[in-house]
mmCIF file of the N, C-alpha and C atoms, coordinates in Angstrom:
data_MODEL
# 
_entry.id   MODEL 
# 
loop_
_atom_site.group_PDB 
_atom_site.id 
_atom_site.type_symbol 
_atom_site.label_atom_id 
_atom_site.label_alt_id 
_atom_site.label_comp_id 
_atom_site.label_asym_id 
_atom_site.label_entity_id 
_atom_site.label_seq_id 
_atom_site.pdbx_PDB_ins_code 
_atom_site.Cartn_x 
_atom_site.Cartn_y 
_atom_site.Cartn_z 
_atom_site.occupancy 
_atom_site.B_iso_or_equiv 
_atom_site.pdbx_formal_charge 
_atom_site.auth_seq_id 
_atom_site.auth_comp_id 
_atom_site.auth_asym_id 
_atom_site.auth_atom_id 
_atom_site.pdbx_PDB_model_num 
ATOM 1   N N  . UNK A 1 1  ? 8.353   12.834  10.533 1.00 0.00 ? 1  UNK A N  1 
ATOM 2   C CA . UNK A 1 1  ? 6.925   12.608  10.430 1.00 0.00 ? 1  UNK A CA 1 
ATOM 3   C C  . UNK A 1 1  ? 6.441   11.988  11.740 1.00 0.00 ? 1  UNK A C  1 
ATOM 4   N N  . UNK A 1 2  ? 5.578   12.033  12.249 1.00 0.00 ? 2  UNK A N  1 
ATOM 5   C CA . UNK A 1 2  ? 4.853   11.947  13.689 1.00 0.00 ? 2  UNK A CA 1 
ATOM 6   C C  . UNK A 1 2  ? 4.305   10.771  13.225 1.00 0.00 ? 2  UNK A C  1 
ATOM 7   N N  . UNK A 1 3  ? 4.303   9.883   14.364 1.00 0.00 ? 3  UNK A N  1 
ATOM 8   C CA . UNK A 1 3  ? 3.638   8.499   14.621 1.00 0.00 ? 3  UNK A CA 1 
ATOM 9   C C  . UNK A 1 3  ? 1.855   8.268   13.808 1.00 0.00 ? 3  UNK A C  1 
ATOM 10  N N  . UNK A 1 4  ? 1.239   9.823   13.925 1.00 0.00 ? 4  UNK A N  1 
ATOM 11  C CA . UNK A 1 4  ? -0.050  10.108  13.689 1.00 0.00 ? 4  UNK A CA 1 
ATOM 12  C C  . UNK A 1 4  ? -0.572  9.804   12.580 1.00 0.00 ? 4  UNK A C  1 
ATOM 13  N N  . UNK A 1 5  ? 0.422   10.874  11.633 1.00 0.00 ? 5  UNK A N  1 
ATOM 14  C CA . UNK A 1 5  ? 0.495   11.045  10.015 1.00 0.00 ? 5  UNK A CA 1 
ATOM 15  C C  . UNK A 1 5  ? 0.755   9.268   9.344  1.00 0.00 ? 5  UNK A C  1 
ATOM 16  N N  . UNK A 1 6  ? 2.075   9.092   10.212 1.00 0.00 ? 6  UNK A N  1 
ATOM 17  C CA . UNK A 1 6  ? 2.335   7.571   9.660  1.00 0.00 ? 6  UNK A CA 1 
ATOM 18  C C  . UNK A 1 6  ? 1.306   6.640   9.955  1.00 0.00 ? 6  UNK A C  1 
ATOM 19  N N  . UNK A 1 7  ? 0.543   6.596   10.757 1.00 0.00 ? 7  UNK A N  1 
ATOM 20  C CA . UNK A 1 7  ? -0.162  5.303   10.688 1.00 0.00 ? 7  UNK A CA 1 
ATOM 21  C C  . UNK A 1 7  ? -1.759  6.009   9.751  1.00 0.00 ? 7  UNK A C  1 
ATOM 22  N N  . UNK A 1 8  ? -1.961  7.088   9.306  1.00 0.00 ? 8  UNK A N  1 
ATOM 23  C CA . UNK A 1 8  ? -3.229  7.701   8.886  1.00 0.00 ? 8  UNK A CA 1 
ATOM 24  C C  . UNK A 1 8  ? -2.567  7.156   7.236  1.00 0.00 ? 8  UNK A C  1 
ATOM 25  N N  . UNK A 1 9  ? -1.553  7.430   7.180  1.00 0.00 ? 9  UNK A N  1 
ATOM 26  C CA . UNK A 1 9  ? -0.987  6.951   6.067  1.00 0.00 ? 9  UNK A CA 1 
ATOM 27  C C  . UNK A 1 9  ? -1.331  5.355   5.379  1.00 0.00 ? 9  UNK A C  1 
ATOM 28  N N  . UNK A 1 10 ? -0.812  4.717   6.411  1.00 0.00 ? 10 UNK A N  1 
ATOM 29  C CA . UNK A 1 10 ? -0.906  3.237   6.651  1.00 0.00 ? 10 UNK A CA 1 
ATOM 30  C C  . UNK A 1 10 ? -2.203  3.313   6.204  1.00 0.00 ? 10 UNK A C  1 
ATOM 31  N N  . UNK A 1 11 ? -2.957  3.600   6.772  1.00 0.00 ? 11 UNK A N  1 
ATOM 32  C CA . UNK A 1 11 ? -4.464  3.029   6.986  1.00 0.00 ? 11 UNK A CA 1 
ATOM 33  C C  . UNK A 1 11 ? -5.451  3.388   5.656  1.00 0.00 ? 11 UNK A C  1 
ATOM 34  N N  . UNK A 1 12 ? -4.891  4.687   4.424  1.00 0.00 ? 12 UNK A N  1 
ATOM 35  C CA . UNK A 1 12 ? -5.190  5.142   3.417  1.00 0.00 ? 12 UNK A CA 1 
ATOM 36  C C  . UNK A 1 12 ? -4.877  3.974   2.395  1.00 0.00 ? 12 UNK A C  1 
ATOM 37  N N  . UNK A 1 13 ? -3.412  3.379   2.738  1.00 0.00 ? 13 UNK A N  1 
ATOM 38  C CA . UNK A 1 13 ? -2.987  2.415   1.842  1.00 0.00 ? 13 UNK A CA 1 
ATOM 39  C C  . UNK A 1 13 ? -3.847  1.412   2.210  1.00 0.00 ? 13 UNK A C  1 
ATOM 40  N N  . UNK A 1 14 ? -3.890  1.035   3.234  1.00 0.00 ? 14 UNK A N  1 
ATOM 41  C CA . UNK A 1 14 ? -4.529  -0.433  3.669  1.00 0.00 ? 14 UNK A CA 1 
ATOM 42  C C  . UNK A 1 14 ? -5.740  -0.364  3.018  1.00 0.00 ? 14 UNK A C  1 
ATOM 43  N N  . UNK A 1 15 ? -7.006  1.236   2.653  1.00 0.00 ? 15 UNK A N  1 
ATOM 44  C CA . UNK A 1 15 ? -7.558  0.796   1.969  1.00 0.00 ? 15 UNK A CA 1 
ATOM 45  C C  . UNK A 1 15 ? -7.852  0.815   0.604  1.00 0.00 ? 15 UNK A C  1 
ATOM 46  N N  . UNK A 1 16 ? -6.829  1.214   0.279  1.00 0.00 ? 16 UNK A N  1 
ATOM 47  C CA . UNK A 1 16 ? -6.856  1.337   -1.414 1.00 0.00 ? 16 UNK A CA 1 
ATOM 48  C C  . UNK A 1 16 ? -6.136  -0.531  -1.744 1.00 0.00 ? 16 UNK A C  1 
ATOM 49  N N  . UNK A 1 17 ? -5.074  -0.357  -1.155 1.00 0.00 ? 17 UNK A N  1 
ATOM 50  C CA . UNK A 1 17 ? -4.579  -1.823  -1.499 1.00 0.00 ? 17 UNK A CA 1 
ATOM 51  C C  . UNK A 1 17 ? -4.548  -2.395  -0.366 1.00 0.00 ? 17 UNK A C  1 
ATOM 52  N N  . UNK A 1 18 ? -5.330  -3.155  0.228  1.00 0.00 ? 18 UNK A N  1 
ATOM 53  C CA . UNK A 1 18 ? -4.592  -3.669  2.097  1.00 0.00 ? 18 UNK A CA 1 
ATOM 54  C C  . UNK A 1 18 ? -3.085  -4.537  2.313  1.00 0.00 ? 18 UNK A C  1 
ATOM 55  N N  . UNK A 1 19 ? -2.567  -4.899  1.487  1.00 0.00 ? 19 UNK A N  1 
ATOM 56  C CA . UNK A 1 19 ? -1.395  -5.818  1.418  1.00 0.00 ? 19 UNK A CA 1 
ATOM 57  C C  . UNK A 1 19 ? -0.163  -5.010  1.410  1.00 0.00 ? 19 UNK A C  1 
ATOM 58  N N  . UNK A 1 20 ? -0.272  -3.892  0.739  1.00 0.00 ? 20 UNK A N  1 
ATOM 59  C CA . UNK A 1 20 ? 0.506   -3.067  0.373  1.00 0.00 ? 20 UNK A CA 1 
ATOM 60  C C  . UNK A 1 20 ? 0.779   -2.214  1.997  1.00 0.00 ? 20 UNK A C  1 
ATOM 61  N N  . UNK A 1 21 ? -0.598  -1.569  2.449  1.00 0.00 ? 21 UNK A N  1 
ATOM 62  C CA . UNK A 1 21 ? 0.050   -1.130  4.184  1.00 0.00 ? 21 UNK A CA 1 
ATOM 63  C C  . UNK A 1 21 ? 0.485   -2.157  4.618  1.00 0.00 ? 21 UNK A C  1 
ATOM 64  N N  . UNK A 1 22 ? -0.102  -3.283  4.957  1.00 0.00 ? 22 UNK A N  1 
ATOM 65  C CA . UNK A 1 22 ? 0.373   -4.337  6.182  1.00 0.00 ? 22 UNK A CA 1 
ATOM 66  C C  . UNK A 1 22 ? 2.169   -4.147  5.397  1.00 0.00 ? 22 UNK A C  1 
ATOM 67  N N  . UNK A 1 23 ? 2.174   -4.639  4.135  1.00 0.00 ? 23 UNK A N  1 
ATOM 68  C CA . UNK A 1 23 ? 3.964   -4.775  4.022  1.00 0.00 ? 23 UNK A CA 1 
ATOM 69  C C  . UNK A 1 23 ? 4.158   -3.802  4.035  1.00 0.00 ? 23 UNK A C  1 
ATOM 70  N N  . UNK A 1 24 ? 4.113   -2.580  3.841  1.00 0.00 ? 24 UNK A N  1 
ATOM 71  C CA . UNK A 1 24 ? 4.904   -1.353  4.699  1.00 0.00 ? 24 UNK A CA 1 
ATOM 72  C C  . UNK A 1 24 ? 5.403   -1.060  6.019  1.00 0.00 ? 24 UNK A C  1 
ATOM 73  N N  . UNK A 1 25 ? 3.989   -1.558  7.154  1.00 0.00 ? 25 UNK A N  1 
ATOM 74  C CA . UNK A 1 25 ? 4.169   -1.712  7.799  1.00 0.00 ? 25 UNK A CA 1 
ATOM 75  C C  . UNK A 1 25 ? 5.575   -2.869  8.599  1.00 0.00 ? 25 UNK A C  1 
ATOM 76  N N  . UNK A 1 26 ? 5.236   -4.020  8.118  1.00 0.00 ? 26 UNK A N  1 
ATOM 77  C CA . UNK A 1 26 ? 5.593   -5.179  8.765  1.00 0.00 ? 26 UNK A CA 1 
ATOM 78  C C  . UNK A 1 26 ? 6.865   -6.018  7.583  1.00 0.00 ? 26 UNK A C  1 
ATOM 79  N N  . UNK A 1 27 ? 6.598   -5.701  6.279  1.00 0.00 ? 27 UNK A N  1 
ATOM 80  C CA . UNK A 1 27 ? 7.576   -6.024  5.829  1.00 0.00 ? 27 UNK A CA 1 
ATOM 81  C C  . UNK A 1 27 ? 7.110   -7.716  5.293  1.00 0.00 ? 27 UNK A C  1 
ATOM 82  N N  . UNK A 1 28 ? 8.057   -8.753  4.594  1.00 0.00 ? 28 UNK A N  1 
ATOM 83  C CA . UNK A 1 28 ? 7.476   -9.985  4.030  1.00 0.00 ? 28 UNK A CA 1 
ATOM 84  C C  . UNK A 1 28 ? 6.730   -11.148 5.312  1.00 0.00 ? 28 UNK A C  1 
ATOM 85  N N  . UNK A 1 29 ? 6.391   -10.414 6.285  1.00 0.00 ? 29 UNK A N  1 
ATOM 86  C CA . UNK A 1 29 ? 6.491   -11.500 7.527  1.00 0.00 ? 29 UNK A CA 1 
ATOM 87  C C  . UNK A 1 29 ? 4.420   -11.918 7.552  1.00 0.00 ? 29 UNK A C  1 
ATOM 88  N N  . UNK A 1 30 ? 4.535   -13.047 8.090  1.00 0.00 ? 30 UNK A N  1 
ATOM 89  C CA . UNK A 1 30 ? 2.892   -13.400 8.333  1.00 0.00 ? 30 UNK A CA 1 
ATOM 90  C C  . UNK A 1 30 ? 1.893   -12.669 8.264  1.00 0.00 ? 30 UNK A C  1 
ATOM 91  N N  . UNK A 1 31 ? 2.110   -11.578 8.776  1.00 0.00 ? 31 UNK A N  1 
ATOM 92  C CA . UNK A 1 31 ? 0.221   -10.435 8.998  1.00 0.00 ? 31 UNK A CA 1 
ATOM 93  C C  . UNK A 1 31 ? 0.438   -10.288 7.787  1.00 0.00 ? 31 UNK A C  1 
ATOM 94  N N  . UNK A 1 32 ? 1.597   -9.825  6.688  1.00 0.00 ? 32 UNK A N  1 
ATOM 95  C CA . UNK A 1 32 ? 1.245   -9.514  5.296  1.00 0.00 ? 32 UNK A CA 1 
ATOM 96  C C  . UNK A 1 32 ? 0.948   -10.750 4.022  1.00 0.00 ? 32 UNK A C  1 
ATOM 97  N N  . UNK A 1 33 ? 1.365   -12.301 4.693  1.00 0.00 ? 33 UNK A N  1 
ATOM 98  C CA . UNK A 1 33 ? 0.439   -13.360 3.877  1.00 0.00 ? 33 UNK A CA 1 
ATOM 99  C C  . UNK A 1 33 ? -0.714  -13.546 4.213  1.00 0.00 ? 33 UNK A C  1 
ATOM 100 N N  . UNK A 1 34 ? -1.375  -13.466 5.792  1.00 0.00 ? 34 UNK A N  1 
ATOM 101 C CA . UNK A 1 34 ? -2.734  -13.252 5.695  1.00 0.00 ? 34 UNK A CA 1 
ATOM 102 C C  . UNK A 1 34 ? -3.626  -12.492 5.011  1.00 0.00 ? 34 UNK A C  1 
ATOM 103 N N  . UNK A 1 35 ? -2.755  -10.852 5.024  1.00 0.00 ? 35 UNK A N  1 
ATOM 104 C CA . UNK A 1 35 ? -3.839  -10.148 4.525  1.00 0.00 ? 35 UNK A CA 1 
ATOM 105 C C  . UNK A 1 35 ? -3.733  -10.145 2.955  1.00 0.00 ? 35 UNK A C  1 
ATOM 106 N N  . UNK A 1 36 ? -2.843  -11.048 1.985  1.00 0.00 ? 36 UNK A N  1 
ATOM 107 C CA . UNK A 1 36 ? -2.566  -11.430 1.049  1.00 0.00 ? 36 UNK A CA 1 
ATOM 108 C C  . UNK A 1 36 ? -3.979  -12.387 0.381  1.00 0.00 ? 36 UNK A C  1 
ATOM 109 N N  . UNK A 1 37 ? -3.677  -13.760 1.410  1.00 0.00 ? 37 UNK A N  1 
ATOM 110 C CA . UNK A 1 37 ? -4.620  -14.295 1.296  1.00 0.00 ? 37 UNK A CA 1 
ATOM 111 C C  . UNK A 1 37 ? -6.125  -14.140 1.505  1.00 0.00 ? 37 UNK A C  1 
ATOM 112 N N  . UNK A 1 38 ? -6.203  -13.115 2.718  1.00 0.00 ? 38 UNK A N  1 
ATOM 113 C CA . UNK A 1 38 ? -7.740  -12.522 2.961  1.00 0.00 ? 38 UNK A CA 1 
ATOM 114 C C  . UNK A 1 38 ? -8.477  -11.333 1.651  1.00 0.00 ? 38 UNK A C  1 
ATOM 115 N N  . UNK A 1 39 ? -7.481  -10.542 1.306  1.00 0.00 ? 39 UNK A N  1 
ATOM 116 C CA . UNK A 1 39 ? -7.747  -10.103 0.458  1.00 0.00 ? 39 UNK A CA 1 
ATOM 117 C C  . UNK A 1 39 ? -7.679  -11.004 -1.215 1.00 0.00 ? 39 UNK A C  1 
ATOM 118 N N  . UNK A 1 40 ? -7.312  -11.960 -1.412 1.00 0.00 ? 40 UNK A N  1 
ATOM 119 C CA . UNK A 1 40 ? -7.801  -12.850 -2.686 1.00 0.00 ? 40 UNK A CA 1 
ATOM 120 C C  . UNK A 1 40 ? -9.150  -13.397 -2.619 1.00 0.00 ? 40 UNK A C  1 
ATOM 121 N N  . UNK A 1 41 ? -9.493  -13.755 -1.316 1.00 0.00 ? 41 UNK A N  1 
ATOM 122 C CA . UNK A 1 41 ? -10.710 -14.415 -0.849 1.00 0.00 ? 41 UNK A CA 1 
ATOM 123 C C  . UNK A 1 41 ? -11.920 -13.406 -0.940 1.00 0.00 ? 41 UNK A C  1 
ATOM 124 N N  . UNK A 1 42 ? -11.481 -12.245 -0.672 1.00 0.00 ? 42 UNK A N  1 
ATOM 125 C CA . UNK A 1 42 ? -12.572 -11.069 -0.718 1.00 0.00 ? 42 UNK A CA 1 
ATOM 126 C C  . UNK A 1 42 ? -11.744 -10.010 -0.065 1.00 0.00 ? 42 UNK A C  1 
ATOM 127 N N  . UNK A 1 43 ? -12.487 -8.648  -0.821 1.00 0.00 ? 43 UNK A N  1 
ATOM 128 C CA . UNK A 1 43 ? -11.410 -7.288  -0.885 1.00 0.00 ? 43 UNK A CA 1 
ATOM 129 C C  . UNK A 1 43 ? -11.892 -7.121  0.918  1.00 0.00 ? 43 UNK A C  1 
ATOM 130 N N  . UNK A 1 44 ? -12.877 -7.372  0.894  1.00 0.00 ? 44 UNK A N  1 
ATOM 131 C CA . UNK A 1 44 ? -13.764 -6.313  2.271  1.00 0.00 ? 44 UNK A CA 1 
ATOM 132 C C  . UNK A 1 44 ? -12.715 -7.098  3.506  1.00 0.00 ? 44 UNK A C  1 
ATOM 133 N N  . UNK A 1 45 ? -12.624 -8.256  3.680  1.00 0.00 ? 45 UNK A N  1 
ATOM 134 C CA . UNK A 1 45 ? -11.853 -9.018  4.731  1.00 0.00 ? 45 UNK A CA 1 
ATOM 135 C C  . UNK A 1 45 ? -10.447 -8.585  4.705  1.00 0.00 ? 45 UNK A C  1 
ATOM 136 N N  . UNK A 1 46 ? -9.784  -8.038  3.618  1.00 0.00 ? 46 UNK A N  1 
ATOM 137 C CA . UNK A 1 46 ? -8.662  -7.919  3.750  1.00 0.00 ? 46 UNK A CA 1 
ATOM 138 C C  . UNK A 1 46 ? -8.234  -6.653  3.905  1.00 0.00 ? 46 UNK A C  1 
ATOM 139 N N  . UNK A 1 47 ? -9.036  -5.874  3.792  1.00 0.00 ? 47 UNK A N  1 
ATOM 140 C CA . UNK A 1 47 ? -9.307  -4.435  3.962  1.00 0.00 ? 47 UNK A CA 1 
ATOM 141 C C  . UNK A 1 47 ? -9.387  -3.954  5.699  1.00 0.00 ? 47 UNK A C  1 
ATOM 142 N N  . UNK A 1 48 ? -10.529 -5.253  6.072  1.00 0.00 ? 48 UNK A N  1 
ATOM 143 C CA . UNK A 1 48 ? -10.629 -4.932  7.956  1.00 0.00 ? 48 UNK A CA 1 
ATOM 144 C C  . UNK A 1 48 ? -9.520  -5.598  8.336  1.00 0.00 ? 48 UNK A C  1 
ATOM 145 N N  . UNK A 1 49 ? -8.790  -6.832  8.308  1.00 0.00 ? 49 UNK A N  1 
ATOM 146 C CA . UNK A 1 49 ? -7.660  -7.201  8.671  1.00 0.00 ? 49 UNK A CA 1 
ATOM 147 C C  . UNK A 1 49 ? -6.776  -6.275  8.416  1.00 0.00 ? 49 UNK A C  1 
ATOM 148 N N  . UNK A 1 50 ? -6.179  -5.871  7.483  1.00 0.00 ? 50 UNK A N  1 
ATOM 149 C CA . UNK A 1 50 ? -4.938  -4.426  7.212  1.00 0.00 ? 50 UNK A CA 1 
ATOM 150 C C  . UNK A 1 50 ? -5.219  -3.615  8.701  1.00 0.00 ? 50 UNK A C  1 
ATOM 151 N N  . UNK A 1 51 ? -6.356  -3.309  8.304  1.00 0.00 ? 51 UNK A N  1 
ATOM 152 C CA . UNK A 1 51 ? -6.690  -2.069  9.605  1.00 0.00 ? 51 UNK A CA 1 
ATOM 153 C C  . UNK A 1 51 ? -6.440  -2.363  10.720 1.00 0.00 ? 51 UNK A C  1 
ATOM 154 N N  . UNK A 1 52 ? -7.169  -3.817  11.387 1.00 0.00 ? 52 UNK A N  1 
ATOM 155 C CA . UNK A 1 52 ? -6.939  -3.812  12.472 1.00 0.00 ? 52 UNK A CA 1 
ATOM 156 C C  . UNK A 1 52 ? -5.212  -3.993  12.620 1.00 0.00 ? 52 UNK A C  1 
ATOM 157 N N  . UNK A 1 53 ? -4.366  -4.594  11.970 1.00 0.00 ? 53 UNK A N  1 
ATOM 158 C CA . UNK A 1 53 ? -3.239  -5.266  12.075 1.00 0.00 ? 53 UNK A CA 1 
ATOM 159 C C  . UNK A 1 53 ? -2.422  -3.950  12.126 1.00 0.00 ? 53 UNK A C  1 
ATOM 160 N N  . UNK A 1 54 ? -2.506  -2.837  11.821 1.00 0.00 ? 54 UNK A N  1 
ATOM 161 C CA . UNK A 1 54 ? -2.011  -1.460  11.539 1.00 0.00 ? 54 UNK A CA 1 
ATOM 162 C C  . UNK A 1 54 ? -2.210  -0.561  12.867 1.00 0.00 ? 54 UNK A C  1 
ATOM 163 N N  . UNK A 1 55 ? -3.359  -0.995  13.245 1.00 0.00 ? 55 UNK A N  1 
ATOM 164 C CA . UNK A 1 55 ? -3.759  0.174   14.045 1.00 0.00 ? 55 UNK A CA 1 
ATOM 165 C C  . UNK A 1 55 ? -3.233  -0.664  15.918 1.00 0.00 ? 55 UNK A C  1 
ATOM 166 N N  . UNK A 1 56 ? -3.293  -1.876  15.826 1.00 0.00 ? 56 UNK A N  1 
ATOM 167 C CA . UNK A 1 56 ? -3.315  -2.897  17.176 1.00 0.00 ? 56 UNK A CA 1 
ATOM 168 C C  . UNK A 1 56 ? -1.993  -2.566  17.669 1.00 0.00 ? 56 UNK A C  1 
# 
């Protein structure tokens, strides 16, 4: 699978669930308790954090 597909992937998950790409991505490490916590606080913040953290 090409770098392309995988991160278009990522970024489908990030917005259906955002916690769920970032730990795909990155696995149990920090960007995925932020976007843990950003997304409890409100869906929309944790939704643009996933993204950017996916795509950077």
């Amino acid at each position: 699978m090409k770098e392309g597909t995988a991160t278009f992937i990522d970024i489908i998950l990030a917005i259906i669930l955002p916690p769920l790409g970032v730990f795909l991505k990155f696995g149990c490490h920090v960007e995925f308790w932020i976007c843990l916590l950003l997304t409890f606080l409100g869906y929309i913040p944790g939704i643009i954090y996933a993204i950017y953290v996916i795509t950077k």
